[in-house]
C-alpha positions in Angstrom: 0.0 0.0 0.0 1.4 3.0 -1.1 0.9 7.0 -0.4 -1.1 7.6 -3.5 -3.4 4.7 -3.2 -4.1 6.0 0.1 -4.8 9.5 -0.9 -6.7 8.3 -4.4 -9.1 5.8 -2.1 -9.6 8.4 0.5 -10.2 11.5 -2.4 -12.8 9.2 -4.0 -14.9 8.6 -0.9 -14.8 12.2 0.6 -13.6 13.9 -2.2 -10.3 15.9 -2.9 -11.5 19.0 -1.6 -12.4 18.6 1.6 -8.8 16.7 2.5 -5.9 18.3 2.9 -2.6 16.1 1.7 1.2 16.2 3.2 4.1 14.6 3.5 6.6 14.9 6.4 9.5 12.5 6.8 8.2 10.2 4.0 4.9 9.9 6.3 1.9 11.0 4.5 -0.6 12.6 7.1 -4.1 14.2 6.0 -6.7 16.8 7.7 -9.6 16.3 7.6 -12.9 18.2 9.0 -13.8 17.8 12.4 -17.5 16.5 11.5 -16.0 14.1 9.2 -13.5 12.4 11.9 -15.8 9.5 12.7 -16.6 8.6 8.7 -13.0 8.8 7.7 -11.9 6.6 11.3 -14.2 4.1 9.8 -13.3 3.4 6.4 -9.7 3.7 7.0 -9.9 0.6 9.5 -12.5 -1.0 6.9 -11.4 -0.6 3.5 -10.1 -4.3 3.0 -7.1 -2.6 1.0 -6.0 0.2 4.4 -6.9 -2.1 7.2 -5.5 1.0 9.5 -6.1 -1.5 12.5 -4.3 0.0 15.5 -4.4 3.5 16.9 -1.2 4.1 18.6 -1.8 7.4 19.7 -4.1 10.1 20.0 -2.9 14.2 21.3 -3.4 17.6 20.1 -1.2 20.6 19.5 -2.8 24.1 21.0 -1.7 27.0 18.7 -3.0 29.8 20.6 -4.2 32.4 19.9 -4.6 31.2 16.4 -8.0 29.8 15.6 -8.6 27.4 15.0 -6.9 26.4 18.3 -6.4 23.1 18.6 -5.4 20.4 15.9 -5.9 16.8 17.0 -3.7 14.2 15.7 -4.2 10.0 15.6 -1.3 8.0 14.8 -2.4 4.9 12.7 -0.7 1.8 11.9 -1.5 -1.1 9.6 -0.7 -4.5 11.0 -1.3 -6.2 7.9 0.3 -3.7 5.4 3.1 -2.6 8.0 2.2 1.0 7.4 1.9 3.7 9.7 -0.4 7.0 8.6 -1.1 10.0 9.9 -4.7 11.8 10.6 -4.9 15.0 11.6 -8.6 17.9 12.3 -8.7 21.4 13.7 -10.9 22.3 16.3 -12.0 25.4 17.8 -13.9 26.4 21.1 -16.6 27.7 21.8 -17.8 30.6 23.0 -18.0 28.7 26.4 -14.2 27.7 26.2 -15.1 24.1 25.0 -13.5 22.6 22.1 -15.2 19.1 21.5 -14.9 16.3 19.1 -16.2 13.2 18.5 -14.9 10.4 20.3 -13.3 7.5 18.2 -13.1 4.8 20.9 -16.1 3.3 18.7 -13.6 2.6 16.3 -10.7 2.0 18.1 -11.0 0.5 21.8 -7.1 2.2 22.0 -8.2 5.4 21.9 -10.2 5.5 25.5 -7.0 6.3 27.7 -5.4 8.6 24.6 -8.3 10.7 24.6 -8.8 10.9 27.9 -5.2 12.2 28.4 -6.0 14.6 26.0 -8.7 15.8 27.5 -7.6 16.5 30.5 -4.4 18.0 29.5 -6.3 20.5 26.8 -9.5 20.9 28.2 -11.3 19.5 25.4 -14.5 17.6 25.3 -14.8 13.8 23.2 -17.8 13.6 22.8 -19.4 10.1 23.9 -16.2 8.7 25.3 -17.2 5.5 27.5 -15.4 6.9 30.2 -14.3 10.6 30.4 -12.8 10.5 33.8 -9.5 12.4 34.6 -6.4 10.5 34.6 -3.4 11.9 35.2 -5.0 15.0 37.9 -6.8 15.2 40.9 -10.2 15.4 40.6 -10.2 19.1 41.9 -7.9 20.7 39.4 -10.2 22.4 36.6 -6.8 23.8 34.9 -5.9 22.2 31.9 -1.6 22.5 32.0 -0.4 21.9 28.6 -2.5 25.0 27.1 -0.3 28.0 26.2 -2.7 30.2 28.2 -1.8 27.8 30.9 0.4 30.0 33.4 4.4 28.8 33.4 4.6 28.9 37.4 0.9 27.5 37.8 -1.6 28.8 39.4 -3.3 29.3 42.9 -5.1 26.0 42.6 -2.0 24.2 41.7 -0.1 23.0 44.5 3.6 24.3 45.0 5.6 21.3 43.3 8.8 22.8 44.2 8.5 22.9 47.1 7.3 19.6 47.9 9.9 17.7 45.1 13.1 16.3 47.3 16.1 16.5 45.6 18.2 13.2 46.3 21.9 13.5 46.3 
């Protein structure tokens, strides 16, 4: 399976326009649009030809204050054609500070704990995620620390790391 099957198969379902093509590294990645995510998830793990099986990873890149802010990547990987791919959608919030997404655990069982790392991290919302607890923080914490709004010495909700960390000599 090579790059331009993939980008012909995936033109001709959603047509050419509303994908956006590159390669970086000799990996070919595409964006696509965030109402599409769900669609495109699904026939790239069902095509018999792609068989993108495995989600390896799922994160998000915050390029504030640029909107759209956030752009969501999933790293793919074909077991059966040993081929990696990656997918890529902006998001934005909205006017209540929410970005939100559909949730592709329906697709890929891999991407519950991803996702919910990246929600917690960036704030944003998957939307019917079977299980969109936090992870990583304390339950309390409403920051969201990899944001670039996020303040570099924390804030007054975040506990003082510093001085609590024990420096072993």
């Amino acid at each position: 399976m090579n790059d331009d099957r993939i980008r012909a198969k995936l033109s001709e379902k959603f047509g050419p326009d509303t994908l956006q093509f590159q390669t970086v590294f000799d990996q070919m990645s595409v964006c696509v649009p965030p109402e599409l995510i769900l669609d495109i998830c699904f026939f790239l793990r069902d095509d018999p030809e792609l068989q993108f099986d495995f989600l390896s990873f799922v994160g998000a890149v915050d390029y504030y204050p640029s909107s759209p802010r956030f752009e969501l990547v999933y790293q793919l990987y074909s077991l059966p054609n040993v081929k990696r791919f990656r997918l890529k959608t902006k998001i934005d919030e909205t006017d209540e500070g929410q970005a939100s997404i559909e949730s592709v655990c329906k697709v890929w069982p891999t991407a519950d704990w991803h996702e919910r790392e990246t929600a917690e991290m960036f704030g944003m919302v998957f939307v019917n995620h079977p299980d969109p607890r936090k992870l990583l923080l304390p339950d309390e914490w409403q920051e969201h620390p990899l944001r670039k709004d996020f303040p570099l010495l924390g804030t007054e909700d975040t506990p003082d790391l510093p001085s609590q960390i024990k420096i072993l000599r």
